[in-house]
NUFIKE-261908 format. One line per field, with one value per residue (C-alpha): residue number from 1; residue in one letter; chain; x, y, z. Coordinates in Angstrom, 1 decimal. Each point is the difference from the previous one (the first is absolute). Example, Ala and Ser with C-alpha at 12.3 -4.5 7.8 and 13.67 -1.06 7.14 Angstrom:
2
num 1 2 $
residuo A S $
cadena A A $
x 12.3 1.4 $
y -4.5 3.4 $
z 7.8 -0.7 $
END
This chain:
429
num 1 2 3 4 5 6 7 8 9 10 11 12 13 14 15 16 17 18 19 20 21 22 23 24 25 26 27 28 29 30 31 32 33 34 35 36 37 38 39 40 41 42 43 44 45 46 47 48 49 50 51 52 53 54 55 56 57 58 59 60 61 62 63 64 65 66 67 68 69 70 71 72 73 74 75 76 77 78 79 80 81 82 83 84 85 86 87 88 89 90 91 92 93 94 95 96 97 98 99 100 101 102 103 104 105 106 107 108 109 110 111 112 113 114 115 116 117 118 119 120 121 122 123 124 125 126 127 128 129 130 131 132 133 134 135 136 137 138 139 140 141 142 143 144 145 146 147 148 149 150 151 152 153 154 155 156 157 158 159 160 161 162 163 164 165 166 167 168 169 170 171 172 173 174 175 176 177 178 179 180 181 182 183 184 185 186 187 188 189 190 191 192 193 194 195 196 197 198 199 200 201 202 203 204 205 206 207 208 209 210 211 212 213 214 215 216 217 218 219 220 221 222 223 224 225 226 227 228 229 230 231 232 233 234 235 236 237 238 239 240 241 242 243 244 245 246 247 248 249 250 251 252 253 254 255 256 257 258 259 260 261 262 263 264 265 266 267 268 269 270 271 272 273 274 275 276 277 278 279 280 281 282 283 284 285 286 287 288 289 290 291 292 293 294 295 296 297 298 299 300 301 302 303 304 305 306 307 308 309 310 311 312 313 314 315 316 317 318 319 320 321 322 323 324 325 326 327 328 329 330 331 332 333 334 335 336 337 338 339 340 341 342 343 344 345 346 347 348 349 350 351 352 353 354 355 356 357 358 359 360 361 362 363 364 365 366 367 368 369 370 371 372 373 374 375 376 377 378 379 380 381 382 383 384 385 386 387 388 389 390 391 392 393 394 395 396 397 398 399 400 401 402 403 404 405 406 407 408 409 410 411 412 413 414 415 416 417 418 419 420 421 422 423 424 425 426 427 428 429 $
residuo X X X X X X X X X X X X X X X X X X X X X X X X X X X X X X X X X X X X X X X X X X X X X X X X X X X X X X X X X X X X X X X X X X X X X X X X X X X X X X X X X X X X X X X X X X X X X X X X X X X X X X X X X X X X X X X X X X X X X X X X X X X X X X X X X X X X X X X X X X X X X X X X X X X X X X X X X X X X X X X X X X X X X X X X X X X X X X X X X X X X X X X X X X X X X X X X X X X X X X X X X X X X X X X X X X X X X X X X X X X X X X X X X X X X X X X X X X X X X X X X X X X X X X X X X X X X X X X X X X X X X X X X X X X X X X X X X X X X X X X X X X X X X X X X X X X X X X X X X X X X X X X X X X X X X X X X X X X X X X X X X X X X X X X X X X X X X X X X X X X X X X X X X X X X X X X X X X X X X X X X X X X X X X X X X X X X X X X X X X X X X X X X X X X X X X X X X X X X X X X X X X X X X X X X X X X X X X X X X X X X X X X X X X X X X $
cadena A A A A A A A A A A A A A A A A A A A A A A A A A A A A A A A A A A A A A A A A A A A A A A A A A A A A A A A A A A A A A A A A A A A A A A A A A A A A A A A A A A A A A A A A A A A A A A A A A A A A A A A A A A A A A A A A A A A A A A A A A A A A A A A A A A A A A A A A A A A A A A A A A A A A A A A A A A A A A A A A A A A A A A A A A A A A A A A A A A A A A A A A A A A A A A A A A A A A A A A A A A A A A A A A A A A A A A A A A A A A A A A A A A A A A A A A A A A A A A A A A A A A A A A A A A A A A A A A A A A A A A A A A A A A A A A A A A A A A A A A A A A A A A A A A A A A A A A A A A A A A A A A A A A A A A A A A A A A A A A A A A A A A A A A A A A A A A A A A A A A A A A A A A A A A A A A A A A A A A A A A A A A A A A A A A A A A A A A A A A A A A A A A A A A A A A A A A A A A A A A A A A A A A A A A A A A A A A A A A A A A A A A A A A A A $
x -17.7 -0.4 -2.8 2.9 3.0 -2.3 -1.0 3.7 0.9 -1.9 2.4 3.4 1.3 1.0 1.1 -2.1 3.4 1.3 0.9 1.6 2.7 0.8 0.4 -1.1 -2.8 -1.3 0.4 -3.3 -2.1 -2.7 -3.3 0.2 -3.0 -0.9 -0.4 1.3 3.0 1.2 -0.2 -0.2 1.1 -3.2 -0.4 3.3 -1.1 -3.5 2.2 2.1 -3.2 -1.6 3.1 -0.2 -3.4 0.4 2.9 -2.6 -1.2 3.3 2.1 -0.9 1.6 -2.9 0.7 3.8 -1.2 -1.7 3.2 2.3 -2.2 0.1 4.0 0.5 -2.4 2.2 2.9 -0.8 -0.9 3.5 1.3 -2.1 0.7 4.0 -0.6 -1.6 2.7 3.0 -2.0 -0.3 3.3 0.9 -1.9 1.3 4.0 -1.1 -1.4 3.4 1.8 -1.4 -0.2 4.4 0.7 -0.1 2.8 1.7 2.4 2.5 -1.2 1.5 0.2 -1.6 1.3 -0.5 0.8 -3.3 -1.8 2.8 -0.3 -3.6 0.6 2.9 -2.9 -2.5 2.3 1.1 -3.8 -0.6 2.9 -1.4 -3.2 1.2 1.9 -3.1 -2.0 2.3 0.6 -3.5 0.1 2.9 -2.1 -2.8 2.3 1.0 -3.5 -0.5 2.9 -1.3 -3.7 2.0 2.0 -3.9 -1.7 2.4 -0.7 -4.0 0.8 1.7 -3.4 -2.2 0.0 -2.0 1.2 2.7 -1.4 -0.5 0.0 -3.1 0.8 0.0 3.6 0.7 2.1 -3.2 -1.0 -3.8 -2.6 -2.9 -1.3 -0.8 3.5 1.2 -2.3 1.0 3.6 -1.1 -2.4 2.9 2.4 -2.6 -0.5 3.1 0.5 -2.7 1.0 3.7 -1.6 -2.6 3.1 2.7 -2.7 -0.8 3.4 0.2 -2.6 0.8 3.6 -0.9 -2.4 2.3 2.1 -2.0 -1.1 3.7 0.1 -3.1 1.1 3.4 -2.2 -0.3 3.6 0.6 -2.9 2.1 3.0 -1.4 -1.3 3.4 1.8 -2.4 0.3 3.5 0.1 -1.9 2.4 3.0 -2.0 -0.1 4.0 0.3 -2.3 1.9 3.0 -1.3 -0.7 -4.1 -0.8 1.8 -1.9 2.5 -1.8 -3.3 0.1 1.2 -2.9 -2.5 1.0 0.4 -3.3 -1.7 1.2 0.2 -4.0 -0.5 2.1 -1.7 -3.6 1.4 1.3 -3.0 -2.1 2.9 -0.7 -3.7 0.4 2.9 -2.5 -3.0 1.6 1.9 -3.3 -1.4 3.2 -0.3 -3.7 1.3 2.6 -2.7 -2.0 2.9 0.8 -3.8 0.2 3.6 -1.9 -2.8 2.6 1.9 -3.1 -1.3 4.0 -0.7 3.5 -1.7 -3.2 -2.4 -0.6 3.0 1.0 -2.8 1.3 3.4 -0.7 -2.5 3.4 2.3 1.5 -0.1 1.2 2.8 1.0 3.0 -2.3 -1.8 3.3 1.2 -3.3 1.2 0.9 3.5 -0.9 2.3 1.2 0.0 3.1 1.9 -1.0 0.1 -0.8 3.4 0.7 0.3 3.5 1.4 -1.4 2.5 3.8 0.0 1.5 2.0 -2.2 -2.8 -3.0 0.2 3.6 2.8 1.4 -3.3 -0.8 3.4 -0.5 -3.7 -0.4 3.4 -0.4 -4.3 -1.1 -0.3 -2.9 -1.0 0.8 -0.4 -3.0 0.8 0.4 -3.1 1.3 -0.2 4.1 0.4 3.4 0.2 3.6 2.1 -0.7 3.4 0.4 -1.7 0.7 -1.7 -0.8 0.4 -1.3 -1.2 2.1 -0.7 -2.6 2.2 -0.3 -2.6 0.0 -1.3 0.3 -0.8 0.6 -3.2 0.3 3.9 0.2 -1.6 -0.8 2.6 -1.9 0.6 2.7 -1.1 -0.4 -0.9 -3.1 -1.1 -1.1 2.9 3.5 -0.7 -2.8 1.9 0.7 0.5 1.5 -2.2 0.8 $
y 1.7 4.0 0.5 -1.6 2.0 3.0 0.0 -0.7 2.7 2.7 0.7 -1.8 -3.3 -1.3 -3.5 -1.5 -0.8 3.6 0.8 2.8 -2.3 2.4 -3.4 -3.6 1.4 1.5 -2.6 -1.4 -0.4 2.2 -0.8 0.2 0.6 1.2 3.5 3.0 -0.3 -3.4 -3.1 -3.6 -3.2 -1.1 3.0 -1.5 -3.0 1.4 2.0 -2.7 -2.7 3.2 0.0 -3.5 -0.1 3.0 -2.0 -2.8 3.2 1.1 3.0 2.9 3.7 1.4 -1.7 1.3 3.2 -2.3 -2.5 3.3 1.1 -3.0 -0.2 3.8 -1.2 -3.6 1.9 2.0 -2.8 -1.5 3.3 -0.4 -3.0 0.3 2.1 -1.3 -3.2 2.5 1.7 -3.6 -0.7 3.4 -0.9 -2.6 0.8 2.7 -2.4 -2.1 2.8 1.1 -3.8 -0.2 3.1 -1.5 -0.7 -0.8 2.8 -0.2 -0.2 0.1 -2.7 -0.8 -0.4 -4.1 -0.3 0.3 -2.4 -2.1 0.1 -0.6 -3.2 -1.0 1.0 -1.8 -3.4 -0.3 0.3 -2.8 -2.3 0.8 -1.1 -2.8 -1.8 0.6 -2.2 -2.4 -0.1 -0.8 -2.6 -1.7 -0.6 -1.3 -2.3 -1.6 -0.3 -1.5 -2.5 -0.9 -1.0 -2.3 -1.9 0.1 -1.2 -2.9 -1.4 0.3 -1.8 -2.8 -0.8 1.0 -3.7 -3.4 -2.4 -2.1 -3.8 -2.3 2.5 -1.5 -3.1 -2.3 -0.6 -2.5 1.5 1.9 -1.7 0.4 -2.1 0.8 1.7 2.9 0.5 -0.1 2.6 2.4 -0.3 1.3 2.6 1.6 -0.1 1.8 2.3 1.1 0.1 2.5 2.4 0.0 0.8 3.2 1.0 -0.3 1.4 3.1 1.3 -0.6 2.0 3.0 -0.2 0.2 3.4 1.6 0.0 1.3 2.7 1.2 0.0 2.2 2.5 0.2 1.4 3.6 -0.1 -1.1 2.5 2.9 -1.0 -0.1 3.2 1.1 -1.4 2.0 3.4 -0.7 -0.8 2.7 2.4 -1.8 1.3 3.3 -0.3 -1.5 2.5 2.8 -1.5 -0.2 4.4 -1.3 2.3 3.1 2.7 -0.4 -4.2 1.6 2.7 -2.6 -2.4 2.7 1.3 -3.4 -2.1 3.9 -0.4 -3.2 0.1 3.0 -1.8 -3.0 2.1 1.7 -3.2 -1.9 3.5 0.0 -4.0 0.5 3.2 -1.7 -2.7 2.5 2.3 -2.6 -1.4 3.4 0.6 -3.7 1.5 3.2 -2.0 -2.3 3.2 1.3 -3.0 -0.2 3.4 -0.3 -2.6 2.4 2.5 -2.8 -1.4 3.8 0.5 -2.9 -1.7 -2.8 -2.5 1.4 -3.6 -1.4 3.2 -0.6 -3.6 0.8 2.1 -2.3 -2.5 2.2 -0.3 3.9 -0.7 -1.8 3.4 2.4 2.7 -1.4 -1.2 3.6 0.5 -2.9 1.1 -0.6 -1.4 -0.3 -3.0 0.2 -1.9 3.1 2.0 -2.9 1.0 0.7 -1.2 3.0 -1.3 2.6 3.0 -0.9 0.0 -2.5 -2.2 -2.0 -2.0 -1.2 -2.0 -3.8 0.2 -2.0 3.3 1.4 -3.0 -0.4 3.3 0.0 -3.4 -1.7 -1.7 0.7 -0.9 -3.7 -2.0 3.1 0.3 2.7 -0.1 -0.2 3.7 1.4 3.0 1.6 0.1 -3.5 -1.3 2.4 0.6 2.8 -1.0 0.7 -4.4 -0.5 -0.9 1.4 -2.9 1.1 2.7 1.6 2.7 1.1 2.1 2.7 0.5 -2.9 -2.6 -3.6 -4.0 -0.6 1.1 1.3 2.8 0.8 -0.3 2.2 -1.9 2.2 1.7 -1.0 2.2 2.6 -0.9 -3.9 -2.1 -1.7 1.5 -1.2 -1.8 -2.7 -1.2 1.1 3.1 0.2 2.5 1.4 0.4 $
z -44.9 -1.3 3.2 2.2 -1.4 0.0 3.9 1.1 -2.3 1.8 2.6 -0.9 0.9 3.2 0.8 2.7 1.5 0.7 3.4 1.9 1.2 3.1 2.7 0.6 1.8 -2.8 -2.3 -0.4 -2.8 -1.7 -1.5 -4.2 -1.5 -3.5 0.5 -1.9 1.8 -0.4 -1.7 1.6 -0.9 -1.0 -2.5 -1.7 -0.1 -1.6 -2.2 -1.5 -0.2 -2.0 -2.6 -0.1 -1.2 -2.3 -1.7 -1.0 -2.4 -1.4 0.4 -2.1 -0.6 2.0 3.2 0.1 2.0 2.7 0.3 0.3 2.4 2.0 -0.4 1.8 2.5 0.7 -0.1 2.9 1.7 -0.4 1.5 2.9 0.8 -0.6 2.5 2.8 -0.6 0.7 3.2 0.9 -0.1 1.2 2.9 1.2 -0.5 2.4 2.7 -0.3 -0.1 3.2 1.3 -1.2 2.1 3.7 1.2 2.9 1.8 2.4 3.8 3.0 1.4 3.2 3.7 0.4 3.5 1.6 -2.7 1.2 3.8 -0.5 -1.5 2.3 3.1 -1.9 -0.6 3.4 1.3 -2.6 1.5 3.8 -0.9 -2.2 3.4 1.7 -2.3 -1.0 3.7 0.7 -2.4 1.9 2.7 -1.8 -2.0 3.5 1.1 -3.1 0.2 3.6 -1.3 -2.8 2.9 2.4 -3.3 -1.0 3.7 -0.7 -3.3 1.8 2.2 -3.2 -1.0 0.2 2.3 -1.5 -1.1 2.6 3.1 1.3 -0.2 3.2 1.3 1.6 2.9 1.1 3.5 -0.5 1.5 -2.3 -3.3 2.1 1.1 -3.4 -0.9 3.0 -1.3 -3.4 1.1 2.3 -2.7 -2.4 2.0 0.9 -4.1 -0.1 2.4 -1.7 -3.4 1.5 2.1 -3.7 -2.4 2.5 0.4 -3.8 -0.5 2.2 -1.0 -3.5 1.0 2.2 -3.2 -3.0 2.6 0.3 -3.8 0.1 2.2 -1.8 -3.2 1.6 0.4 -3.5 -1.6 1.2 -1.6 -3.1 0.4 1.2 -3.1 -2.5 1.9 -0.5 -3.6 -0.5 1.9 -1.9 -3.4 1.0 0.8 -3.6 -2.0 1.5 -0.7 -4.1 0.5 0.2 2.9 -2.0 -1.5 -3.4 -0.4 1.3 -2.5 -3.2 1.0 0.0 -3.3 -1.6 1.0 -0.7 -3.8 -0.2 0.7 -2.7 -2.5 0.1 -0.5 -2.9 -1.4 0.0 -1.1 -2.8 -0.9 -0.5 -2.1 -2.2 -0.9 -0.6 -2.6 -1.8 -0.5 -1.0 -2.5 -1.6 -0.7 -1.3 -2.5 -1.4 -0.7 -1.8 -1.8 -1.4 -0.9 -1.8 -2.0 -1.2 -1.3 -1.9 -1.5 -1.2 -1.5 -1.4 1.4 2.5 -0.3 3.1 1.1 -0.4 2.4 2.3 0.4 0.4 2.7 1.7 0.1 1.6 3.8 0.7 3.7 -1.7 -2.0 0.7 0.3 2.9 1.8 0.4 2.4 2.5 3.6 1.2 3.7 2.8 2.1 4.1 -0.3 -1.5 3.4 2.7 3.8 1.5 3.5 2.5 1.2 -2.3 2.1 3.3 0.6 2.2 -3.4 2.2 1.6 -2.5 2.0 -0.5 -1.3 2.4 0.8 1.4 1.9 1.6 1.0 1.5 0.5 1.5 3.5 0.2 3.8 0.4 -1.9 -2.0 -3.8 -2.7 -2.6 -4.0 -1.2 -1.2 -1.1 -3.1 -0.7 1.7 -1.2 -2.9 -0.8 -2.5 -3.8 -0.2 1.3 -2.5 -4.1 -2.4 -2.7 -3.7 -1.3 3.0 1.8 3.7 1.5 1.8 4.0 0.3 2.2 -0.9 0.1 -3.6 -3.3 -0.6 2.9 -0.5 -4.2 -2.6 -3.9 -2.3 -3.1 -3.4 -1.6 -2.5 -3.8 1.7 0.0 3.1 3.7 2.5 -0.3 1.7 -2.2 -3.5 -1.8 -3.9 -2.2 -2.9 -3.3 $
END
C-alpha cells in the first residue's frame, strides 16, 4: 500500500476519468495506468485490500502518518472525479442545448400552381390510358362471352350416347344384320364429325380469348406506371404544400438530425463515463471509510474490526454523496421533430384536410383518384382545436393532432415535491 501511494504520489493524482470535455467527438476514453501521474482502479482496489490486511495487525500511533497520507491522496481523487462528473454533465447540456435551438422560421410560401397542373396533366393521361385498357378488356370480355355460348354447344355433343340408342327398332325396314349395322355405322359417324367440328371451335374460341387478355396486359402495365408517376407528382404538390421544398424546413432538418446525431454520441459517451467514475468514487469511499476506521481505533473511540466490517456492509452507491455525481439526461420527447408545415403561409389549405382536397382534388378526370397524403403535415390542424387535458397547457404557434405535439407537462410549483401536475405535486414542510 505505502509503494502504491508512493508512485501515484510522484506527480499528483488524476482520475482515470478526466477528460477535456471540448465535444462528443472528443469524448472518448483514455488508457489509466499506474504511473506517476495517475492512479487506476485496480491501484484502489490494491490499496483498500492492503488496509484490509494491515487491520488483521491492529492500528497503531505509528501508522497515523501513512493513513493521513493516503486520506490527502483520496481526497484529491474525489476532486478529480467531481470534476470530470460536472464536465460530463456540462457536456452534454451543451449538445442539447445546441440540439433545442433549431427551429423552424417563417417561409414563404411557395407558388402551388405548377405542382398542381402537373398533376392535373398527369391524371388526365392516367384516365386516357385507363379507357384504353379497360376498353380492351371490353372486347376481350365479349370474346370471352362468345367461347362460353361455342363451348356449352361442344358440351352438349361431349356425351355418351343416351341408353338404348343402339338398340334395334323395330320401324327400321332392314333386310339383314348387315343393314342394321350400316344404319349404326352412319349414325356414328356423323356423331363423330359433330364432336371434332364442337370441340375445335371450342378450342379456338377459347384461344382467341385468353390471347385478347394477353395483349390487353401492355395496355394495363402502362397504367400502372401512369398511376405511380402520378402519385408521385401529387406528393410533390403535397410536400410543398407542408413548406418541405423551402429552404426555412431544409434548414430546420439539417440542424435537427445534425444535433440530434451529436447528442445522441455525447449521451451514450456521457452513459459509459457516469458508470465508470461512480464505480471509481464507490472505490474512493470505501478507502476512506477503512481509513476513518484506523483513526478511530488509534483515538481509541471505534473497535478497528468492527470498523472494517461495518464498512465491508455498506451500499456506497446507495449514499448521498454518490447521488450528487448522477447525470441529469434528457428525453427526445422534450425536443420532438416538428413537421415543416410551419415554414409556409399557405395555412389555409393543409394537405389531406377536407379543405385541401376540395380544393385540389374536386371533379379529378374520370376513373382516376387521388393517393393517401404522404406528406409530412398530412391533416395536421392548429393546436388551438384542440384541448389541453389537465395539467398540461399549450405549446404556442404549433400545429398538431394530439396532445402530445400541441400540450406542454406544467412544472411543479416552487416550495412543492413532485415533477409535473398531471402526475402530482406536494407542498413541503
Amino acid at each position: 500500500a505505502q509503494l502504491l501511494v508512493a508512485d501515484a504520489m510522484k506527480g499528483g493524482y488524476r482520475s482515470a476519468n478526466s477528460k477535456n470535455y471540448k465535444s462528443s467527438q472528443a469524448m472518448k476514453a483514455q488508457p489509466s495506468p499506474v504511473s506517476g501521474d495517475s492512479l487506476d482502479f485496480a491501484s484502489l482496489s490494491g490499496i483498500e485490500a492492503s488496509l484490509v490486511a494491515m487491520a488483521a495487525e491492529g492500528a497503531t500511533p505509528e501508522l497515523l502518518p501513512f493513513v493521513e497520507q493516503i486520506a490527502n491522496l483520496t481526497s484529491q481523487m474525489k476532486e478529480q472525479v467531481e470534476t470530470t462528473a460536472h464536465a460530463a454533465q456540462a457536456s452534454l447540456d451543451a449538445t442539447w442545448k445546441d440540439f433545442t435551438s433549431c427551429a423552424l422560421s417563417a417561409g414563404v410560401a411557395e407558388d402551388l400552381s405548377g405542382y398542381n397542373a402537373s398533376h392535373w396533366d398527369c391524371r388526365a393521361s392516367e384516365s386516357a390510358l385507363h379507357k384504353t385498357y379497360h376498353d380492351c378488356l371490353a372486347i376481350c370480355d365479349t370474346k370471352k362471352a362468345s367461347s362460353e355460348s361455342t363451348c356449352k354447344t361442344f358440351a352438349d355433343v361431349n356425351h355418351y350416347p343416351a341408353y338404348g340408342d343402339c338398340k334395334w327398332q323395330s320401324t327400321h325396314e332392314s333386310e339383314s344384320v348387315l343393314d342394321y349395322m350400316r344404319i349404326l355405322k352412319d349414325d356414328f359417324d356423323m356423331k363423330v364429325e359433330k364432336w371434332n367440328k364442337e370441340n375445335s371451335e371450342c378450342e379456338e374460341s377459347k384461344h382467341l380469348a385468353e390471347e385478347c387478355y394477353k395483349g390487353c396486359e401492355d395496355e394495363g402495365t402502362l397504367l400502372t406506371e401512369k398511376r405511380a408517376d402520378c402519385d408521385i407528382r401529387q406528393g410533390s404538390l403535397e410536400s410543398a404544400g407542408c413548406g418541405e421544398t423551402t429552404d426555412a424546413c431544409k434548414n430546420y432538418e439539417d440542424c435537427y438530425e445534425t444535433n440530434k446525431e451529436s447528442w445522441n454520441d455525447t449521451n451514450k459517451t456521457v452513459t459509459e463515463e457516469e458508470v465508470s467514475y461512480k464505480a471509481e468514487y464507490i472505490a474512493i469511499l470505501r478507502v476512506e471509510c477503512l481509513l476513518d476506521g484506523f483513526v478511530k481505533s488509534i483515538d481509541g473511540t471505534a473497535n478497528l474490526s468492527a470498523s472494517i466490517e461495518d464498512c465491508r456492509g455498506t451500499d456506497f452507491y446507495a449514499s448521498e454523496e454518490v447521488d450528487t455525481l448522477s447525470i441529469h439526461y434528457y428525453s427526445i420527447s422534450e425536443n420532438p421533430k416538428q413537421v415543416c408545415y410551419n415554414t409556409t403561409a399557405n395555412a389555409s389549405f393543409v394537405p389531406g384536410t377536407d379543405s385541401w382536397i376540395s380544393s385540389y382534388y374536386n371533379n379529378m378526370p374520370a376513373n382516376t383518384e387521388f393517393a393517401d397524403c404522404s406528406a409530412t403535415c398530412c391533416g395536421v390542424a392548429s393546436c388551438s382545436d384542440l384541448m389541453c387535458p389537465d395539467g398540461y397547457s399549450f405549446k404556442q404557434g404549433q400545429t398538431g393532432k394530439t396532445s402530445e405535439e400541441c400540450c406542454n407537462a406544467v412544472a411543479c410549483p416552487g416550495n412543492s415535491t413532485g415533477e409535473a401536475v398531471h402526475s402530482g405535486c406536494a407542498c413541503n414542510s
